[in-house]
SERO-4910 file (N, C-alpha, C, O; in steps of 0.05 Angstrom, whole numbers):
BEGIN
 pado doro    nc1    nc2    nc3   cac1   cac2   cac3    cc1    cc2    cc3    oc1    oc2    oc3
  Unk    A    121    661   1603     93    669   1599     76    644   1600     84    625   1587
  Unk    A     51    640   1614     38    622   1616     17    624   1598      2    644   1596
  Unk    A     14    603   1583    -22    613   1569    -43    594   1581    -38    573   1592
  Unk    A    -66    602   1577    -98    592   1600   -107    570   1574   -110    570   1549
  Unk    A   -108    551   1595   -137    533   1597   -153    546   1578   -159    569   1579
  Unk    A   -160    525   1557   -190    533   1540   -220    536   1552   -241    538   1540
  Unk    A   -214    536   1582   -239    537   1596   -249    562   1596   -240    579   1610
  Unk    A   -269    565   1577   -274    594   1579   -254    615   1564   -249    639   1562
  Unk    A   -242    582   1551   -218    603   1536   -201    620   1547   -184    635   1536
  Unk    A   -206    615   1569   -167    621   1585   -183    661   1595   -170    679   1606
  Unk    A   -199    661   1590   -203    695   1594   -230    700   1603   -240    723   1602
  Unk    A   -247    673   1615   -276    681   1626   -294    686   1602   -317    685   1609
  Unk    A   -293    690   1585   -309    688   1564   -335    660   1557   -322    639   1554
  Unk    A   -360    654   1555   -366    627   1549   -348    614   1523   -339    630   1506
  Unk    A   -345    590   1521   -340    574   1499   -353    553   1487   -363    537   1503
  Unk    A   -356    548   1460   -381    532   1452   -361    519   1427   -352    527   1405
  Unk    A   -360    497   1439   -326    492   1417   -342    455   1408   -347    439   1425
  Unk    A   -344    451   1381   -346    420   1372   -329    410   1355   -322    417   1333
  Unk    A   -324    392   1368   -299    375   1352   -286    375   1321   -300    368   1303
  Unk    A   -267    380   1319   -270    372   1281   -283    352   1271   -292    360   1249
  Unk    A   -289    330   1274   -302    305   1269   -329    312   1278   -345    299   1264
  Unk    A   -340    324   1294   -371    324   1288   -379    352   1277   -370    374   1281
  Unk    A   -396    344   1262   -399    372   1231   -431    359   1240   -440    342   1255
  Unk    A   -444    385   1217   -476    384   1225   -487    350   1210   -477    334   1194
  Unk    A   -507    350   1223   -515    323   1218   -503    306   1244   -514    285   1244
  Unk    A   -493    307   1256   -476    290   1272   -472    301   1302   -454    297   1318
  Unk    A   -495    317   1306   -492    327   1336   -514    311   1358   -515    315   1382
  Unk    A   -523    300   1348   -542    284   1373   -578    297   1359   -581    316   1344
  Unk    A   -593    285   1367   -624    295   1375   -625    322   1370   -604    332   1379
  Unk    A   -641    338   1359   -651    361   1362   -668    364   1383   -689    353   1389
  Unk    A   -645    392   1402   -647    395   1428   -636    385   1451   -638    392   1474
  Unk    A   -622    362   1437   -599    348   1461   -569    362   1456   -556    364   1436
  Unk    A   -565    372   1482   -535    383   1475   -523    361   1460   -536    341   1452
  Unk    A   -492    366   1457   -481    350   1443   -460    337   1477   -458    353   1496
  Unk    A   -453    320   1479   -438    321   1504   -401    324   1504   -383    328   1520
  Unk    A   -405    322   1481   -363    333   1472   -362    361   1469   -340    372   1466
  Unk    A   -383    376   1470   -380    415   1462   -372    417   1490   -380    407   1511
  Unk    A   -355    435   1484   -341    450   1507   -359    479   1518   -362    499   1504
  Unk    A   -363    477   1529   -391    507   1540   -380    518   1559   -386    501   1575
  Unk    A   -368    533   1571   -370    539   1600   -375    575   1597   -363    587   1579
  Unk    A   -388    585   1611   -401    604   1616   -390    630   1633   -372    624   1648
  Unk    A   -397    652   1633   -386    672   1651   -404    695   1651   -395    715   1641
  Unk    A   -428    694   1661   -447    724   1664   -435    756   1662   -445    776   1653
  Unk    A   -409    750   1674   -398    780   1683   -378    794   1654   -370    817   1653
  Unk    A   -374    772   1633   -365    781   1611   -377    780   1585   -398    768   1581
  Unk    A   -364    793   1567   -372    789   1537   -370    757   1525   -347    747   1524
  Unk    A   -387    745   1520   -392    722   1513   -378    716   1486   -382    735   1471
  Unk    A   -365    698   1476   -354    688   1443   -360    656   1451   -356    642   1470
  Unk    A   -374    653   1425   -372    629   1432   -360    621   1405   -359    639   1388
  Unk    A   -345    584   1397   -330    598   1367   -344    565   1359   -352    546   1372
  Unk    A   -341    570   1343   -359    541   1324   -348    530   1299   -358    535   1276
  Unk    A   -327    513   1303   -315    511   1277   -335    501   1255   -357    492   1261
  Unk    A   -324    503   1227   -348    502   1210   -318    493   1182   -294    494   1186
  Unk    A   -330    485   1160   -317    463   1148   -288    459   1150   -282    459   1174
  Unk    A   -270    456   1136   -240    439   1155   -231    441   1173   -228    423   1190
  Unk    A   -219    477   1173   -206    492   1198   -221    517   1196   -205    533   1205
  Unk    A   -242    529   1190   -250    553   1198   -258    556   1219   -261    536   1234
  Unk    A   -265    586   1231   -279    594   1254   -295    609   1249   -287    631   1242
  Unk    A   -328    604   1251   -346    631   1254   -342    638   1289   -322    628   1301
  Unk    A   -356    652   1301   -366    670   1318   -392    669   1325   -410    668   1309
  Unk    A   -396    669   1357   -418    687   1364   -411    706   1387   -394    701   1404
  Unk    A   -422    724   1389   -415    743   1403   -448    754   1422   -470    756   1412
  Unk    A   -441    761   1450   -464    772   1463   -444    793   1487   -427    784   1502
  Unk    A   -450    811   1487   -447    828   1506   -456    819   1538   -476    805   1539
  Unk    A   -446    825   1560   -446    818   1580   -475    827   1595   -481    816   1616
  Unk    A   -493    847   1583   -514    858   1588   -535    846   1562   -560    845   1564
  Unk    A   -520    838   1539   -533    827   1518   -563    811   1524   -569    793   1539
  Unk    A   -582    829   1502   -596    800   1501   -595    784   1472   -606    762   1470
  Unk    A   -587    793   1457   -589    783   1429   -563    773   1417   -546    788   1427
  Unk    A   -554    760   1406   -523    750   1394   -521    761   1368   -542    764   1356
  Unk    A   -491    770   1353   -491    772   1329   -473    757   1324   -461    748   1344
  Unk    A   -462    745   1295   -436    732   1283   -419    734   1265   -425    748   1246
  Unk    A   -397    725   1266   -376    733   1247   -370    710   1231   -365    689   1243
  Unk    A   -368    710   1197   -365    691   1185   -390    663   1185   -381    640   1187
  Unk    A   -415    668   1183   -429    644   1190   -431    629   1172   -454    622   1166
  Unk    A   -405    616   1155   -405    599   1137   -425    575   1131   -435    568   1110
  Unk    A   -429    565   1155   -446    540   1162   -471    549   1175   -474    541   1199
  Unk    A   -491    563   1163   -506    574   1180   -532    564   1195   -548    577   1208
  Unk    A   -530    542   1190   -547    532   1205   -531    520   1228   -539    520   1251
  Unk    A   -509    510   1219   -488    506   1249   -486    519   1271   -485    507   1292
  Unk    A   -487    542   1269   -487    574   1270   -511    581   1291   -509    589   1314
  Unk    A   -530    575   1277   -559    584   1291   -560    555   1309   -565    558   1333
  Unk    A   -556    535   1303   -566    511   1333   -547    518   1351   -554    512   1373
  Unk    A   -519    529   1348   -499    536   1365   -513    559   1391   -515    559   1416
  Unk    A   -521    576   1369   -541    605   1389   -570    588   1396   -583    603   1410
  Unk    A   -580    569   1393   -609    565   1409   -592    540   1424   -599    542   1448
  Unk    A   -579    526   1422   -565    504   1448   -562    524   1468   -564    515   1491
  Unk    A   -557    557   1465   -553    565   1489   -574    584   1495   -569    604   1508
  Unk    A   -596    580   1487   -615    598   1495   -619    617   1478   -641    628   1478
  Unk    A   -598    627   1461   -599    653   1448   -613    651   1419   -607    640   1398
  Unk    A   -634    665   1429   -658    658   1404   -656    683   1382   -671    682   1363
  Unk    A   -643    699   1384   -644    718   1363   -622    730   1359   -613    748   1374
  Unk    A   -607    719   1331   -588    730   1321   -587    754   1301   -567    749   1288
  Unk    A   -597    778   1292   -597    793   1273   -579    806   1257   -587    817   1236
  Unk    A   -553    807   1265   -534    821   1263   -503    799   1248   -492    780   1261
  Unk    A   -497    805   1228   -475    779   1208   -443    798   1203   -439    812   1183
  Unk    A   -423    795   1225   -404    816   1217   -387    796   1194   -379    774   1202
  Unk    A   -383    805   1169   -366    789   1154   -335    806   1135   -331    824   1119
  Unk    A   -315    782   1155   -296    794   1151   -287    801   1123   -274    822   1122
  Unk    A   -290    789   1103   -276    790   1076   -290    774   1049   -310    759   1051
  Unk    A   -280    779   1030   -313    767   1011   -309    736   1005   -327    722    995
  Unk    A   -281    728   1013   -282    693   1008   -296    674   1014   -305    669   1036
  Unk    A   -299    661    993   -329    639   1002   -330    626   1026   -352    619   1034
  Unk    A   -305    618   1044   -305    602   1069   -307    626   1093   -302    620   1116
  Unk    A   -314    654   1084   -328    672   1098   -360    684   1103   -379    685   1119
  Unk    A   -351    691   1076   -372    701   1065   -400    673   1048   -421    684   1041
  Unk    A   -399    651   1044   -414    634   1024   -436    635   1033   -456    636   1020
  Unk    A   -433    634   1072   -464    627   1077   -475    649   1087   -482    644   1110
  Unk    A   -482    678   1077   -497    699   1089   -517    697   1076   -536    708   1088
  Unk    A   -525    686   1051   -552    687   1033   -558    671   1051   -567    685   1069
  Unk    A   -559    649   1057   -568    625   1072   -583    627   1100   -602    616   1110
  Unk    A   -554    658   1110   -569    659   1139   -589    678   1130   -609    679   1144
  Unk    A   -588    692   1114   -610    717   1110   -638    705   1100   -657    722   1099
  Unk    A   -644    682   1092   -661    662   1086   -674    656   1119   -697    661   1127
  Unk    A   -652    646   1132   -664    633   1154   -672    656   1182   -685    653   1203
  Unk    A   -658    680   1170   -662    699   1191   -674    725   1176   -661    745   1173
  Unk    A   -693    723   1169   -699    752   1143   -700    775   1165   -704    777   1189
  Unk    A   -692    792   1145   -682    825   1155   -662    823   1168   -658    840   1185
  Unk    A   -644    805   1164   -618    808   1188   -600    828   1179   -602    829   1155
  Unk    A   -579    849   1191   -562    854   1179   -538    849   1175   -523    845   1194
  Unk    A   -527    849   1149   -501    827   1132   -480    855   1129   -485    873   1112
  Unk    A   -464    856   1143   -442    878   1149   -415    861   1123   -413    837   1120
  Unk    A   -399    884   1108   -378    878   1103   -367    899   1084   -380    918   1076
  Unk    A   -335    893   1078   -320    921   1079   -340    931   1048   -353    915   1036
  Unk    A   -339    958   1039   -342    975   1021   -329    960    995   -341    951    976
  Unk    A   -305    961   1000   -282    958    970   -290    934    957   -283    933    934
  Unk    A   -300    917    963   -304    886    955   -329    877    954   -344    886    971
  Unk    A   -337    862    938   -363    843    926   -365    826    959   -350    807    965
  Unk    A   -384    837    976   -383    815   1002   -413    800    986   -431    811    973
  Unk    A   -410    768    995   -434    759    986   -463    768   1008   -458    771   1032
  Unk    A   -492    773    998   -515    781   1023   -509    805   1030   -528    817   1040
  Unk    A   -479    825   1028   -486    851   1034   -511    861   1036   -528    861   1018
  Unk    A   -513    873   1066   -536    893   1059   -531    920   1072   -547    938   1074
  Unk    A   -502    921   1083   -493    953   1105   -464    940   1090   -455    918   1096
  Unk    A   -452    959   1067   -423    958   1069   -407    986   1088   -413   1009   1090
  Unk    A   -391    975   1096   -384   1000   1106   -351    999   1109   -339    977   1105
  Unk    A   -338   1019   1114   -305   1032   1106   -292   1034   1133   -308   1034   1152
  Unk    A   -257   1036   1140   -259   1045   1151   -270   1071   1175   -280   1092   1169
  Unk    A   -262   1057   1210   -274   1065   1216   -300   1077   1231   -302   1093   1250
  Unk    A   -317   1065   1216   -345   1064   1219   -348   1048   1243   -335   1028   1250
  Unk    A   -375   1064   1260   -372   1049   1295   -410   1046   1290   -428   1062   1286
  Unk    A   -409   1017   1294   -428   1010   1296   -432   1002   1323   -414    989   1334
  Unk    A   -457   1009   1339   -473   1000   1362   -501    983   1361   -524    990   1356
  Unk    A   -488    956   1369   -505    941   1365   -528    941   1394   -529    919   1404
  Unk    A   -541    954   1404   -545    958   1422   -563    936   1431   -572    945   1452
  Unk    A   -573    911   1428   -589    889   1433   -564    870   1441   -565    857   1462
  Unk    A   -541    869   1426   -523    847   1434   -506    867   1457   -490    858   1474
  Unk    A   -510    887   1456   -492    897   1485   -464    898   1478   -449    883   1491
  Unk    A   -451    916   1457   -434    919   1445   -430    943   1425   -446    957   1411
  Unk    A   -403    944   1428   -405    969   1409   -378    955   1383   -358    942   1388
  Unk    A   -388    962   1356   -366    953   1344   -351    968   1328   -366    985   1318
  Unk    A   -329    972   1321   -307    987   1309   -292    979   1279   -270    966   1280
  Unk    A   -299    983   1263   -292    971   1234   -268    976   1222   -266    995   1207
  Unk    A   -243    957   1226   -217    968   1221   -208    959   1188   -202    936   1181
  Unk    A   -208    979   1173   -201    961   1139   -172    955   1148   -154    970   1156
  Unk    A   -173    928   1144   -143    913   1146   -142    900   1117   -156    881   1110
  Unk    A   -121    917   1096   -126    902   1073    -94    887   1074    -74    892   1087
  Unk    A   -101    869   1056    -78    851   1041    -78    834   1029    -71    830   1006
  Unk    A    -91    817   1053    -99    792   1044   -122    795   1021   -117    787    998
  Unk    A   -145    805   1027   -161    819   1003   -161    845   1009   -164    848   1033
  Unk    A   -156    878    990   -155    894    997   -180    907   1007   -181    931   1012
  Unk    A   -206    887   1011   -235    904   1018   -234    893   1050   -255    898   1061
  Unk    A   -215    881   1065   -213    852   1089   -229    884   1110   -227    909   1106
  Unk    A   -240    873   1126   -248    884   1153   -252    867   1179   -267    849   1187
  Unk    A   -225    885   1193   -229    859   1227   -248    887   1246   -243    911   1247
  Unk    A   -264    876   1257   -279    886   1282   -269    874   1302   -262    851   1308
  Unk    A   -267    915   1319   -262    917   1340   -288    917   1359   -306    935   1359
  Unk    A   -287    898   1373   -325    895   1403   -312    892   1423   -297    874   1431
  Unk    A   -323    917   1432   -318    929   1465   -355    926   1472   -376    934   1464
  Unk    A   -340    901   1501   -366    906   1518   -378    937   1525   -362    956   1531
  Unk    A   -407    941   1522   -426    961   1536   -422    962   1562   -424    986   1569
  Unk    A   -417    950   1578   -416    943   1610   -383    943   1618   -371    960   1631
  Unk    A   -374    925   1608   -347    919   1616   -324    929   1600   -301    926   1607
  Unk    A   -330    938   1584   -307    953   1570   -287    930   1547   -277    932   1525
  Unk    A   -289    916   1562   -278    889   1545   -270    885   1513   -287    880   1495
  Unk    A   -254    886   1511   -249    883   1478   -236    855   1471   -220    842   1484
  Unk    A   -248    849   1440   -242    831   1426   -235    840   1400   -248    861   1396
  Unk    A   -219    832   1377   -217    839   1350   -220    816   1334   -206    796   1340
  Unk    A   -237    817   1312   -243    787   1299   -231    792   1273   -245    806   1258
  Unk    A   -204    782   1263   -197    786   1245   -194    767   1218   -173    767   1206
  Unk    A   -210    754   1212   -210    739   1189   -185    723   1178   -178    702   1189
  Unk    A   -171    735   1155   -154    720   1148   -130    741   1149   -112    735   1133
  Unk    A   -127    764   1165   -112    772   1166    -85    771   1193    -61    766   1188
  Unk    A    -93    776   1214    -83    770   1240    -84    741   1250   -106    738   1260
  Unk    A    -71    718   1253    -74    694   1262    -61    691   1288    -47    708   1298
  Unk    A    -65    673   1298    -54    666   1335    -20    656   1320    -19    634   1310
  Unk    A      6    674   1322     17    663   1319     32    668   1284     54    663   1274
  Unk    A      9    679   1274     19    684   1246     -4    707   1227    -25    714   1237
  Unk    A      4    715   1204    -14    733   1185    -24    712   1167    -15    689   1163
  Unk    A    -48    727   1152    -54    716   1123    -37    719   1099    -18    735   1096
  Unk    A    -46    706   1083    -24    706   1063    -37    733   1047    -61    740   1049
  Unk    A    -13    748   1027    -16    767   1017    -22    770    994     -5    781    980
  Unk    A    -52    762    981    -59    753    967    -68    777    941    -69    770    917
  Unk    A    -73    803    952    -88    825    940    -71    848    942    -77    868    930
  Unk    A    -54    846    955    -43    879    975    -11    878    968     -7    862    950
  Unk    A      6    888    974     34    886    973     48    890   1001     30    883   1016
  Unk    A     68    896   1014     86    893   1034     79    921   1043     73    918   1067
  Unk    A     77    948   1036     63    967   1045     41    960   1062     44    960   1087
  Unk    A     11    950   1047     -3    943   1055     -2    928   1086     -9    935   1108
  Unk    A     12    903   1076     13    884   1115     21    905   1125      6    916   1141
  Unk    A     49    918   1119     59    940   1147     40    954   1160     42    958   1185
  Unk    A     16    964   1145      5    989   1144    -16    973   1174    -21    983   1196
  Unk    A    -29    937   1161    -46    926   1168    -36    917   1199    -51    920   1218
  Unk    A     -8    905   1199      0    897   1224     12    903   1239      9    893   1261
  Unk    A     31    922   1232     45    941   1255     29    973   1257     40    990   1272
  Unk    A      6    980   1243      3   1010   1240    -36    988   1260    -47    986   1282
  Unk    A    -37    984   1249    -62    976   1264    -58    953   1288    -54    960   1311
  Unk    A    -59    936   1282    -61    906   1303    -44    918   1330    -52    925   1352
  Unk    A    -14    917   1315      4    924   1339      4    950   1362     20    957   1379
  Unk    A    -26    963   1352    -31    992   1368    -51    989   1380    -59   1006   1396
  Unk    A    -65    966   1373    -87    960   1403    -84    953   1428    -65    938   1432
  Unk    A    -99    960   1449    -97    960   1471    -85    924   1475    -99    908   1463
  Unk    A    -62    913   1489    -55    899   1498    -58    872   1508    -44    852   1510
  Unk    A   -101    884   1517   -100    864   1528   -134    855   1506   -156    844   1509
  Unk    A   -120    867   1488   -155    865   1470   -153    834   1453   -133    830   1439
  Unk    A   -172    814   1454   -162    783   1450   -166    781   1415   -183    795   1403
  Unk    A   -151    766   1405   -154    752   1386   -169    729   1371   -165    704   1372
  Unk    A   -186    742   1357   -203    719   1349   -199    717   1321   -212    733   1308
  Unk    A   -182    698   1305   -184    691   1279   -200    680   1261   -223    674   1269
  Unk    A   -190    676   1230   -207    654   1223   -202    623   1211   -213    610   1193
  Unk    A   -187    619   1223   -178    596   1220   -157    575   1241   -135    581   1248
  Unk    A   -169    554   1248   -145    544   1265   -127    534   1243   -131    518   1224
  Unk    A   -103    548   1254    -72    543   1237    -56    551   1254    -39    568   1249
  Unk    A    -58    540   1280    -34    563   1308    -14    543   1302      6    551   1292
  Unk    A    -16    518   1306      5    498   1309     28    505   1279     51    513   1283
  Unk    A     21    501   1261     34    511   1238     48    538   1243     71    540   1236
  Unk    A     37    556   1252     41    574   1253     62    577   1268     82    589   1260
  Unk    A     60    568   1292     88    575   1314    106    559   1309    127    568   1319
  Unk    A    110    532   1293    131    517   1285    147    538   1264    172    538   1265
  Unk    A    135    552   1249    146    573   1234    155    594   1249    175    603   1238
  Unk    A    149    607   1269    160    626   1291    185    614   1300    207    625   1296
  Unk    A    181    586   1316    203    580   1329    227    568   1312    249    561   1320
  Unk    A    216    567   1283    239    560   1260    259    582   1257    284    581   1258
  Unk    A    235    610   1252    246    634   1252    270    649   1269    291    662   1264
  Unk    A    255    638   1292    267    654   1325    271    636   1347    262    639   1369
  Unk    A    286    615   1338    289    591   1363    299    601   1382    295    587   1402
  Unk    A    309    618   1386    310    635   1418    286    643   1438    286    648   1462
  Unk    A    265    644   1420    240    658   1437    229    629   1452    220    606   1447
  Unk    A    236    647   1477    219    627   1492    183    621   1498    169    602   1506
  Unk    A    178    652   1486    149    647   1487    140    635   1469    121    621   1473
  Unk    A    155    638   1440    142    623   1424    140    594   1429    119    583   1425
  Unk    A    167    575   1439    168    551   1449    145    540   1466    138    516   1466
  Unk    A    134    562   1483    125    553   1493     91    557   1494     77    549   1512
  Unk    A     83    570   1472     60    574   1464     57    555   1442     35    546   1438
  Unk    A     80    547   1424     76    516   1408     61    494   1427     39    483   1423
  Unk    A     83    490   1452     75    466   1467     48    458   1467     35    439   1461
  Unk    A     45    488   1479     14    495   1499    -11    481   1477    -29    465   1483
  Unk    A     -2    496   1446    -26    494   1419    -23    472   1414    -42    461   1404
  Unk    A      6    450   1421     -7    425   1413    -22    400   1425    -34    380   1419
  Unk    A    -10    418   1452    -32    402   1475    -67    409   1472    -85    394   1479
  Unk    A    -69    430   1464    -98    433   1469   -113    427   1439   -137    425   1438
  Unk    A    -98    425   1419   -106    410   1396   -107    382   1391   -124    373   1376
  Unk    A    -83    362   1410    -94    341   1423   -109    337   1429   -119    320   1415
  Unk    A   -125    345   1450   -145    338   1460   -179    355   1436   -203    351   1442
  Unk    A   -171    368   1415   -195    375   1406   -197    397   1411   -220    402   1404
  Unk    A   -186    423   1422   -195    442   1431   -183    464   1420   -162    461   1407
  Unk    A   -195    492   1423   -184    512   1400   -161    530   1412   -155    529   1436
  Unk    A   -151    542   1398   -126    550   1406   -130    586   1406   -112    602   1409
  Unk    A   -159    591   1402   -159    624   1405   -178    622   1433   -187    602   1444
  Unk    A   -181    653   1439   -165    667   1426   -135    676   1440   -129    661   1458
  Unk    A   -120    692   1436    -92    700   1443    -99    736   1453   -121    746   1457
  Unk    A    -75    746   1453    -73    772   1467    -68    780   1445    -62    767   1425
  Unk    A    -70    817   1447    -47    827   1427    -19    827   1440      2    825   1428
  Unk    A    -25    831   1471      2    822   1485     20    803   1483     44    805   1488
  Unk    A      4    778   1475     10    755   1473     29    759   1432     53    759   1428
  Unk    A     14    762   1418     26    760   1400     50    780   1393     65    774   1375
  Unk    A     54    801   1407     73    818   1399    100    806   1414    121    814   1404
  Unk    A    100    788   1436    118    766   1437    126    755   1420    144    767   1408
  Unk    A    119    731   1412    117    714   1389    112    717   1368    130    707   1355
  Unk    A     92    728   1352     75    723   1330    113    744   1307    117    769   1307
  Unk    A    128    728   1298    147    752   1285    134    763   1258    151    767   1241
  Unk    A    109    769   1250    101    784   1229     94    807   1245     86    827   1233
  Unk    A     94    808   1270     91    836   1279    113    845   1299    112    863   1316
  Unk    A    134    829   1292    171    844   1305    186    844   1276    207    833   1271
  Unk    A    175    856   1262    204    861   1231    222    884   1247    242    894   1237
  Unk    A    214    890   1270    236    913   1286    260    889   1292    283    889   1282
  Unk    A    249    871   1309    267    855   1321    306    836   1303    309    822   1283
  Unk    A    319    842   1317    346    853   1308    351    821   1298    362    815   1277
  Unk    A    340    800   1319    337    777   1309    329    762   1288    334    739   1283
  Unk    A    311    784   1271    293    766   1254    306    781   1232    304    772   1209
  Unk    A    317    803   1235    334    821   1215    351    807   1206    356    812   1182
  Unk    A    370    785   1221    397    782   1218    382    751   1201    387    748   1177
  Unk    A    365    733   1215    348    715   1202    351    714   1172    364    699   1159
  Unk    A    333    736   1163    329    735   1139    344    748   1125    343    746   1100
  Unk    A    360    761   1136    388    781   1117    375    805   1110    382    819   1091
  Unk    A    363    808   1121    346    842   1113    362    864   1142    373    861   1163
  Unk    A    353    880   1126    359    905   1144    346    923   1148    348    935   1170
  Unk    A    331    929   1133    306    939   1149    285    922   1148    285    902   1134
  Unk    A    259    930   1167    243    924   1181    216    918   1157    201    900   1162
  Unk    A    212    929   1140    190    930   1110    209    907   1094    198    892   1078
  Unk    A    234    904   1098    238    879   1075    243    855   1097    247    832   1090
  Unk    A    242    861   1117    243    832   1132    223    822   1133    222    798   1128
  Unk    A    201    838   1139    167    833   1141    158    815   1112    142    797   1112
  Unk    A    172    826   1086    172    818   1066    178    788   1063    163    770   1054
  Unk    A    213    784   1075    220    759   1069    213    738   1086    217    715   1080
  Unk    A    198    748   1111    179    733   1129    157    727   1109    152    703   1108
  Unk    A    146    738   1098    128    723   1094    134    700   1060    121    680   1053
  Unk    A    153    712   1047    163    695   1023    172    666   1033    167    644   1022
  Unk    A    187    672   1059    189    647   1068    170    624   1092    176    603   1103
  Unk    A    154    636   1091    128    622   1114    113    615   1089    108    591   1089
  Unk    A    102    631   1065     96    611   1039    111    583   1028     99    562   1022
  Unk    A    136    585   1027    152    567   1023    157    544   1043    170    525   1036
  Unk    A    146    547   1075    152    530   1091    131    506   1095    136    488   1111
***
């Protein structure tokens, strides 16, 4: 299996990617690009652009391929956030999808709702999201019709039992992305912080693992490299995983992000969504598929 070039993120998508070492304050002149952001562009698709924001997080921006307006996911750093959307022209952001109520999600929506009044601050029902102003449940299909998108609200609980990843399918292109917070990672899950072993099953093999194939992965956090060293600890036979380590530590060498992935791509590799697989059974000494899932993850804490 080959994986793409971060150009465009391997899938035609734009990318708007700044270094870990340059954080706000540290981007050049107001109004001078920065010349280390990675940008590259694609008219004919749904736009993400990803903006890391304090250690390893990832917010989001998102524009539909007909889009004229951008919305975001997680705008922790929100003013990071908004010079990210006017470096590219995109002057109006209204729309804040937030995955889950933790502060390195959720901290900066008062902030952006300050800098953007009337915006709307999306997040799940079950949980205290900070700036809520639309909670909403599984489910629920929101049409953002300015960003040129339609979005799909999947409750993925565990990690917190209120977590919500959105599903955005281009208006035009059909195109899907799922932005899953701290639940789905390139390569690995979130930790199970709120939920029990029911729950992930329910979250990663009853949801994640039943989307369309080729629908991309957008997390919240870069942690791939960690992540597949634990896969290929797991399953040193997989060759994809071997070789999607390589790939993540070459492009983290050089500074660059490691999303997003496939769901294709992860049902290869990623083993929190193979507790089927006979390999990872014999691994952990489980026998069925709910307690392997289990001791996968007892032991990816411990690693």
């Amino acid at each position: 299996m080959r994986f793409p070039s971060p150009t465009g993120i391997g899938h035609g998508q734009g990318a708007f990617f700044t270094p870990p070492h340059l954080r706000e304050g540290e981007e050049g002149r107001e109004g001078e690009r920065n010349p280390h952001v990675h940008d590259t562009r694609n008219d004919t698709d749904m736009d993400v652009v990803v903006v890391p924001c304090l250690k390893c997080n990832y917010a989001y921006l998102i524009r539909g391929s007909g889009g004229k307006e951008c919305a975001t996911v997680d705008p922790v750093e929100p003013h990071n956030v908004l010079r990210c959307a006017q470096e590219r022209g995109w002057k109006t952001c209204r729309n804040v999808l937030t995955t889950h109520k933790h502060w390195d999600h959720a901290g900066g929506n008062e902030e952006f709702a300050k800098l953007v009044p009337g915006c709307a601050v999306y997040g799940g029902e079950k949980e205290q999201v900070e700036g809520c102003t639309d909670a909403v449940k599984d489910g629920r299909e929101i049409h953002l019709t300015e960003v040129g998108v339609r979005v799909k609200c999947i409750e993925t609980p565990f990690h917190t039992m209120g977590s919500i990843s959105y599903l955005v399918t281009d208006d035009l292109t059909q195109e899907k992305a799922v932005f899953t917070g701290d639940t789905l990672f390139v390569g690995g899950c979130g930790k199970c912080f709120e939920g029990n072993v029911q729950n992930m099953w329910d979250t990663l093999i009853h949801k994640f693992s039943r989307l369309p194939p080729e629908t991309k992965v957008y997390c919240g956090h870069e942690i791939t490299v960690k992540n597949l060293e634990f896969c290929t600890h797991a399953d040193p036979q997989n060759e994809c995983a071997k070789e999607k380590l390589e790939w993540a530590r070459n492009m983290r060498s050089q500074g660059k992000p490691t999303v997003p992935s496939t769901i294709a791509e992860e049902l290869s590799y990623n083993v929190f969504l193979r507790p089927l697989d006979s390999n990872l059974q014999t691994w952990t000494g489980k026998t069925s598929a709910m307690e392997t899932l289990a001791e996968l993850r007892r032991r990816k804490d411990a690693f």
